[in-house]
ZAVO-24864 format. One record per residue (C-alpha): residue number from 1; x, y, z. Coordinates in steps of 0.25 Angstrom, whole numbers. Layout:
BEGIN
+-----+-------+-------+-------+
! seq !    xx !    yy !    zz !
+-----+-------+-------+-------+
! NUM !     X !     Y !     Z !
...
+-----+-------+-------+-------+
This chain:
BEGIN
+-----+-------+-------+-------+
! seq !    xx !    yy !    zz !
+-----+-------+-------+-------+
!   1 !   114 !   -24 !   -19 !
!   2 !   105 !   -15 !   -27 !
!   3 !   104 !    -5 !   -16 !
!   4 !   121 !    -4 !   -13 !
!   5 !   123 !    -2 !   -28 !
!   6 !   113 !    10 !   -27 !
!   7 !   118 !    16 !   -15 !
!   8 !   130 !    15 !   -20 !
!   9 !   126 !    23 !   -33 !
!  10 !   119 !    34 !   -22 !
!  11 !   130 !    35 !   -13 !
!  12 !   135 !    49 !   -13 !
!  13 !   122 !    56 !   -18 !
!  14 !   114 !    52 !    -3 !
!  15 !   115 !    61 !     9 !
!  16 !   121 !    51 !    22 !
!  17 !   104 !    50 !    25 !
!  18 !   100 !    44 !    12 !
!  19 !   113 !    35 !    11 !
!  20 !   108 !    31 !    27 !
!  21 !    93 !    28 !    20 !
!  22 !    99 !    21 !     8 !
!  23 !   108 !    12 !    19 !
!  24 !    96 !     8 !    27 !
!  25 !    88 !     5 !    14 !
!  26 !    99 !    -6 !     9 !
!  27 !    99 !   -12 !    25 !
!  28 !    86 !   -13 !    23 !
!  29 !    83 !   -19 !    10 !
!  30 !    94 !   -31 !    14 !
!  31 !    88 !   -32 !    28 !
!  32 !    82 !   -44 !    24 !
!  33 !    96 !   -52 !    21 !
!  34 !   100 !   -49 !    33 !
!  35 !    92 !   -60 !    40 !
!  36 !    98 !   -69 !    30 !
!  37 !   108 !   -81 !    31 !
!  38 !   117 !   -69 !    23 !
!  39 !   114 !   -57 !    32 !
!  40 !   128 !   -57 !    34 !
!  41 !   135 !   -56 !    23 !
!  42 !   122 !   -48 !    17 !
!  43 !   126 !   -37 !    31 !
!  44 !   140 !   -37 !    29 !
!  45 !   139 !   -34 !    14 !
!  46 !   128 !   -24 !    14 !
!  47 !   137 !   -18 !    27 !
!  48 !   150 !   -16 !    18 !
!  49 !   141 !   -12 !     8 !
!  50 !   135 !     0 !    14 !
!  51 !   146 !     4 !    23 !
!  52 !   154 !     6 !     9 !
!  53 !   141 !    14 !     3 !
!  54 !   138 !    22 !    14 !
!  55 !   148 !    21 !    28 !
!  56 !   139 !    33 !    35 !
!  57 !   127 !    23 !    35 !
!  58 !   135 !    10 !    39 !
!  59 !   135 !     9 !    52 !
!  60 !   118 !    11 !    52 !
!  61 !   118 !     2 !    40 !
!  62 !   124 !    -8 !    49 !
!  63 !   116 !    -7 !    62 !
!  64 !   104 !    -9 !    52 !
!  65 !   109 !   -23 !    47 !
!  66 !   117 !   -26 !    60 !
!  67 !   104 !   -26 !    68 !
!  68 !   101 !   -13 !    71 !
!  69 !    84 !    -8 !    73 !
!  70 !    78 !   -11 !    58 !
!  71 !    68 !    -3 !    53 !
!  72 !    58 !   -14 !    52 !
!  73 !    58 !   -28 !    61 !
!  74 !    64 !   -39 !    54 !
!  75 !    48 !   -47 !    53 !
!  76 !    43 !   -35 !    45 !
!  77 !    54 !   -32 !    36 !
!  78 !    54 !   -48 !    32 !
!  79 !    39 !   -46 !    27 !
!  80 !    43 !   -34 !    19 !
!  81 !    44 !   -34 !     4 !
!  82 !    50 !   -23 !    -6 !
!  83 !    59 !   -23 !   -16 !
!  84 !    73 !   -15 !   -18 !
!  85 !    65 !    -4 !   -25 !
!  86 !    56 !     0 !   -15 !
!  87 !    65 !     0 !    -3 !
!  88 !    74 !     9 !   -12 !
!  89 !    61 !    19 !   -15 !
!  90 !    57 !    19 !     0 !
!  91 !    71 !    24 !     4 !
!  92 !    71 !    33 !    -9 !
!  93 !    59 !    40 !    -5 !
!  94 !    62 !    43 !     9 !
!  95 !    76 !    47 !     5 !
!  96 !    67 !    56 !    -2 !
!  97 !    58 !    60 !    10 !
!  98 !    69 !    64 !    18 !
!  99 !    72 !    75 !    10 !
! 100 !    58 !    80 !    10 !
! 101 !    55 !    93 !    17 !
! 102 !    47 !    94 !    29 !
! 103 !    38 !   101 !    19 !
! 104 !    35 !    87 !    11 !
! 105 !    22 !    80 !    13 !
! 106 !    29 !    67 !    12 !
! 107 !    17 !    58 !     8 !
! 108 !    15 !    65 !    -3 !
! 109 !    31 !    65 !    -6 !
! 110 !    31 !    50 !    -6 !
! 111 !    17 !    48 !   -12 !
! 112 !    21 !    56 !   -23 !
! 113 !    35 !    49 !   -24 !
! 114 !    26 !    36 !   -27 !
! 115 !    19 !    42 !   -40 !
! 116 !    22 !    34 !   -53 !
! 117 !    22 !    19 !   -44 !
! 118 !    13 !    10 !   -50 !
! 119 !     0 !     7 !   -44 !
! 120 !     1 !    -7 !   -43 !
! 121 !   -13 !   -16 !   -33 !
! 122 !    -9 !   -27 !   -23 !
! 123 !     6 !   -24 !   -21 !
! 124 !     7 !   -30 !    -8 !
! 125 !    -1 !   -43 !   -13 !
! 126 !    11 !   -50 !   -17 !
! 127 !    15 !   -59 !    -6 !
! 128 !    10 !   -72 !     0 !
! 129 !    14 !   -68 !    14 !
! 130 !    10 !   -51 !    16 !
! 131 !    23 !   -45 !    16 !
! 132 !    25 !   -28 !    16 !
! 133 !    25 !   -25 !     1 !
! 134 !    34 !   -12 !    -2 !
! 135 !    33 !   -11 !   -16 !
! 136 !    35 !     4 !   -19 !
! 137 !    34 !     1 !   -33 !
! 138 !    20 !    -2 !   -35 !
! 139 !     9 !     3 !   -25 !
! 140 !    -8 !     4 !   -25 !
! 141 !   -15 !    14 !   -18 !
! 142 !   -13 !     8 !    -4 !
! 143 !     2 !     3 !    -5 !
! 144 !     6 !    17 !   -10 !
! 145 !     0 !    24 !     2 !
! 146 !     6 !    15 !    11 !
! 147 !    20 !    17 !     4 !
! 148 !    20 !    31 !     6 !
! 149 !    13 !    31 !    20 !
! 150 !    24 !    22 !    23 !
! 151 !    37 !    33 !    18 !
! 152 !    30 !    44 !    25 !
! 153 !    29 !    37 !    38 !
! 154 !    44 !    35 !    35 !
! 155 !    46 !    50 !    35 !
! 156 !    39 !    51 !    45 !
! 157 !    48 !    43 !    55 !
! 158 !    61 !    48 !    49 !
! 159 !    60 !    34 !    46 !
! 160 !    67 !    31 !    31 !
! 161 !    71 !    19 !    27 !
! 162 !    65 !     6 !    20 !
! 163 !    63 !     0 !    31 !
! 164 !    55 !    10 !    39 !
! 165 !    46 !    13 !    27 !
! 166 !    44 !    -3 !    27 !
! 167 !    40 !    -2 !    42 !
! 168 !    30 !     9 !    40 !
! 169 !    24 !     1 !    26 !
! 170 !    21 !   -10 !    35 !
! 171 !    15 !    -2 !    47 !
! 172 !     4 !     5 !    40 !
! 173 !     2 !    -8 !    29 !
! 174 !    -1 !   -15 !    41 !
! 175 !    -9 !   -19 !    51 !
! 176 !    -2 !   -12 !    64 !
! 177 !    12 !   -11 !    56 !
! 178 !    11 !   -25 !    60 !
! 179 !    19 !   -38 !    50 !
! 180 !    14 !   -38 !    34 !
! 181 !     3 !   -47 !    34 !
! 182 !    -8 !   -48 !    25 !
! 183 !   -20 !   -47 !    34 !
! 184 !   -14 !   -35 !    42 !
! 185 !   -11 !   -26 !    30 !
! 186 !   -21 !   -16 !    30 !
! 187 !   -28 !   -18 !    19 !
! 188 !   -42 !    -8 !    20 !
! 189 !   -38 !     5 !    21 !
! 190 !   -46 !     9 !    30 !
! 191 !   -39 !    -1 !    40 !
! 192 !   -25 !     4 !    36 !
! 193 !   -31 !    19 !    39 !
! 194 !   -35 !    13 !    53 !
! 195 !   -22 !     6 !    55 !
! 196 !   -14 !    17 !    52 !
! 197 !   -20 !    25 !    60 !
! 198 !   -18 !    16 !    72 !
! 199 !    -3 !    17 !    69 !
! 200 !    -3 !    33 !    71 !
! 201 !     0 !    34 !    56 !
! 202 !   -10 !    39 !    49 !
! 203 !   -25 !    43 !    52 !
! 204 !   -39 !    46 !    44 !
! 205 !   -44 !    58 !    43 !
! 206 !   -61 !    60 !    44 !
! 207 !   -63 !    74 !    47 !
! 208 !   -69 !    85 !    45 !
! 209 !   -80 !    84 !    39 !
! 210 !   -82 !    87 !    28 !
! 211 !   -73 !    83 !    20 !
! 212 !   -74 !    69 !    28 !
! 213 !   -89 !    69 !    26 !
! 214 !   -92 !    55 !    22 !
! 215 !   -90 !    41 !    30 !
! 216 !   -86 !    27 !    25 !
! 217 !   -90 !    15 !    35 !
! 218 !   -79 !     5 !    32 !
! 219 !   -83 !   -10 !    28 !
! 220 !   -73 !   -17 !    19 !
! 221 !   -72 !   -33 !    15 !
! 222 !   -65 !   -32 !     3 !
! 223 !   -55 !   -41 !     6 !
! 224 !   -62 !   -51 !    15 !
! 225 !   -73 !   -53 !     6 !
! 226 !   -62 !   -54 !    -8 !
! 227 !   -51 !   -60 !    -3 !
! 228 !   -49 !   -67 !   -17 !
! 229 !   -43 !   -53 !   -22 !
! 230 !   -33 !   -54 !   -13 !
! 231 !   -22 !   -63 !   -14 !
! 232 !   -17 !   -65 !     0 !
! 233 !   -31 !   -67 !     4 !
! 234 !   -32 !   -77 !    -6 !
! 235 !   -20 !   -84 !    -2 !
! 236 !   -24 !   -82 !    14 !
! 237 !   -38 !   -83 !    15 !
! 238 !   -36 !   -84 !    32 !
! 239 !   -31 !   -68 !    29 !
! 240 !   -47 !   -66 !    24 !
! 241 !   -53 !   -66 !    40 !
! 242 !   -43 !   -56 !    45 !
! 243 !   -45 !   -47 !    34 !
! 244 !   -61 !   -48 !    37 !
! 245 !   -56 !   -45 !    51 !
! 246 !   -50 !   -33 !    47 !
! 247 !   -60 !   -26 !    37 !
! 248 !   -70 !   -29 !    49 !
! 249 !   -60 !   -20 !    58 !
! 250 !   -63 !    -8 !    50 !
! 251 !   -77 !   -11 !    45 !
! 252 !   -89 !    -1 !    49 !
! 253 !   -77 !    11 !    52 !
! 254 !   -82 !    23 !    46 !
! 255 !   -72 !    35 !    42 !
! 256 !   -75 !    49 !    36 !
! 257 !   -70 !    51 !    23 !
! 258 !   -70 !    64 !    11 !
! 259 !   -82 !    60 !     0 !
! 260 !   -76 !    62 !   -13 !
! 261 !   -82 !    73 !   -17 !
! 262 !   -77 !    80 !    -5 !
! 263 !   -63 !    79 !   -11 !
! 264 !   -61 !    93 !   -16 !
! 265 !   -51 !   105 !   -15 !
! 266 !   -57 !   112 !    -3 !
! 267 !   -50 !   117 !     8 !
! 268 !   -58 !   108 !    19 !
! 269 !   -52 !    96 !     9 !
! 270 !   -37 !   102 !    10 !
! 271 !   -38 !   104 !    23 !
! 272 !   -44 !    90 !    26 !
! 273 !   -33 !    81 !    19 !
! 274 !   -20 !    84 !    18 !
! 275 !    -8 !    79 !     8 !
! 276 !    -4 !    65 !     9 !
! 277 !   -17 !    60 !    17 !
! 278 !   -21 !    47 !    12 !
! 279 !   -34 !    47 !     6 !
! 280 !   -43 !    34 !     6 !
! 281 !   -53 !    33 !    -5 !
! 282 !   -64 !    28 !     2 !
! 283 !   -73 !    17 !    -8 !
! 284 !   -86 !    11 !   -10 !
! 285 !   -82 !    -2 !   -17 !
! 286 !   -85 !   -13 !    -7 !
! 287 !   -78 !   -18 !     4 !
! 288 !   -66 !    -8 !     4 !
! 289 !   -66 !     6 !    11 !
! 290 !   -56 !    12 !     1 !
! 291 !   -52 !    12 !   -12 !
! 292 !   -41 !    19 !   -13 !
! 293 !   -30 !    28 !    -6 !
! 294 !   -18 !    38 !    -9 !
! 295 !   -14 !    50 !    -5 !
! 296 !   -19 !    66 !    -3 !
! 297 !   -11 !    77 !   -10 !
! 298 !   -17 !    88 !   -15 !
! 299 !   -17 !    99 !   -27 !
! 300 !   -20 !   113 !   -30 !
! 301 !   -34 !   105 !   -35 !
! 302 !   -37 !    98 !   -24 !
! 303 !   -34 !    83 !   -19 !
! 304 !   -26 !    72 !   -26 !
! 305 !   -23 !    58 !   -24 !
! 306 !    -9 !    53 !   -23 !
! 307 !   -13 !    37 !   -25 !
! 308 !    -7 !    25 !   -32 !
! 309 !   -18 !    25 !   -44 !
! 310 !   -23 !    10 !   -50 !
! 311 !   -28 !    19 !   -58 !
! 312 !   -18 !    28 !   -63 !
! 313 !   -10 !    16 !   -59 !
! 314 !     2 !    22 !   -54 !
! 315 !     3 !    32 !   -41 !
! 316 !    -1 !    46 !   -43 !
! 317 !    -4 !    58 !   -37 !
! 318 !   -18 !    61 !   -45 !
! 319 !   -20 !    71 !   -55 !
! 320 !   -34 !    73 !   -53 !
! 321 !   -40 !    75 !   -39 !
! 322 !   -44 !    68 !   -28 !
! 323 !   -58 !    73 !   -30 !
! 324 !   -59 !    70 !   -47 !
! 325 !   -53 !    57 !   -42 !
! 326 !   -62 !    53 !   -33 !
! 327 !   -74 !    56 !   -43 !
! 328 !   -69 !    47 !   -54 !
! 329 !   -69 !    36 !   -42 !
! 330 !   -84 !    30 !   -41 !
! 331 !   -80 !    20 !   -29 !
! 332 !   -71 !    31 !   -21 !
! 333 !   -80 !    38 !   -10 !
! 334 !   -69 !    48 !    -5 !
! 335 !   -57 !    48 !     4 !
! 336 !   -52 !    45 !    18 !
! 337 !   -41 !    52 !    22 !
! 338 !   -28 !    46 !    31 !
! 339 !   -17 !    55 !    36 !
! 340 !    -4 !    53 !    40 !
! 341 !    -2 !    56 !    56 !
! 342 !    12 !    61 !    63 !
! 343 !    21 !    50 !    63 !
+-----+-------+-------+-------+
């Protein structure tokens, strides 16, 4: 009862709104047991329990265990995995959020509430059956622009609780918001740029040109063609066909993106890519279409990277620019640029 011994130490220094949050946040890390043979005694505890800690947040406290509209069907929070720690971060930050101006670029809030994590590759390798990995204390490049994707589409529906930033996680780490499964995560970027989009979350930016001057024609077979470097696929070689199926899907697609040495501290380049855009590096190693992502912000000196670093190995809002960086990169080609849209 980790979290009751901590609300308990906070109570009286939160506003009614964050005590609401921090209620909803303990409903729903012990959702699970409620579907147990001790939902019972696990609701009547947890009941007492809140309605001494906090009685202005009972009665919602208990429509949430009673029954009442979850923030996430039962099917999908089943396959979710996460520990304590993250689901307190979550609704640490969006307590955070809240009290933001209207001023705040929020994607460049939470991304910078992220420096310091450990980079840390294949984070969401580490289940037999694909389950929805939050792990909040160890990201790569891709999970941390997911994760904070994720918390800004959360401010964005005046949406704040655990389970709300688990809804989002899943919509845009997988194919049609659909159920975690391996085959449906979206695995090229590309795809997940494409897929997004569809959803009405984000889309890519490709004009003017310049800066957009160049054009990468899309044929990846990374995964297909080595699916010994994956675990899953090693352990489930029938996933191997549909993961062919979907690098065809996106196979011969061209899209307009900033060569490198376009990445400087003009006013065309300012006015072009804004703060918080996702940049895309797009590559020339075989098979893939790009290398790495992370976040635009930029500086009196021109465009910086907010990525997590393998390696710098850790996130980090770059020292150098985006356009030094890029130099010292043989196998980068430039950047493709995805933006938020209104949500």
């Amino acid at each position: 009862m980790l979290s009751l011994a901590v609300f308990w130490q906070t109570k009286g220094r939160l506003s009614q709104a964050e005590m609401r949050l921090f209620t909803k946040h303990i409903i729903e890390y012990y959702r699970p047991f409620m579907h147990t043979r001790i939902r019972i005694l696990t609701r009547t505890l947890l009941g007492i329990a809140i309605m001494c800690l906090c009685p202005g947040t009972y009665g919602e406290a208990w429509n949430e265990m009673s029954g009442g509209k979850p923030h996430m069907e039962n099917e999908i929070a089943d396959h979710v995995q996460y520990t304590e720690t993250d689901s307190l971060k979550v609704a640490s930050l969006l307590s955070e959020a809240r009290r933001q101006s209207d001023k705040t670029n929020i994607t460049i809030f939470f991304a910078r509430k992220l420096i310091g994590l450990p980079y840390v590759a294949h984070t969401l390798e580490v289940n037999k059956r694909e389950k929805l990995v939050v792990n909040l204390r160890q990201l790569d490049c891709t999970t941390y622009v997911e994760n904070v994707v994720a918390l800004t589409m959360c401010v964005k529906q005046n949406r704040y609780s655990f389970a709300a930033f688990c809804d989002n996680l899943r919509t845009i780490r997988y194919r049609g918001g659909s159920a975690p499964h391996y085959v449906r995560r979206l695995h090229y970027f590309t795809d997940w740029i494409q897929d997004n989009t569809a959803k009405g979350i984000c889309r890519e930016i490709q004009s003017p040109n310049p800066p957009f001057s160049a054009t990468q024609k899309i044929k990846v077979y990374y995964m297909s063609t080595y699916p010994e470097k994956y675990e899953m696929l090693r352990n489930n070689p029938e996933h191997v066909k549909p993961i062919s199926a979907t690098e065809n899907a996106i196979n011969g697609k061209s899209f307009r993106y900033i060569p490198k040495a376009a990445i400087k501290n003009t006013t065309l380049l300012r006015n072009t890519i804004k703060d918080g855009d996702i940049i895309a590096l797009t590559t020339t190693l075989k098979g893939l279409d790009i290398q790495h992502v992370g976040f635009a912000v930029w500086h009196k000196d021109g465009l910086h990277l907010l990525n997590a670093s393998s390696l710098r190995h850790k996130v980090v809002e770059e020292p150098q620019t985006l356009y030094a960086y890029l130099q010292k990169q043989r196998t980068m080609t430039g950047v493709r640029v995805v933006r938020f849209s209104a949500m």
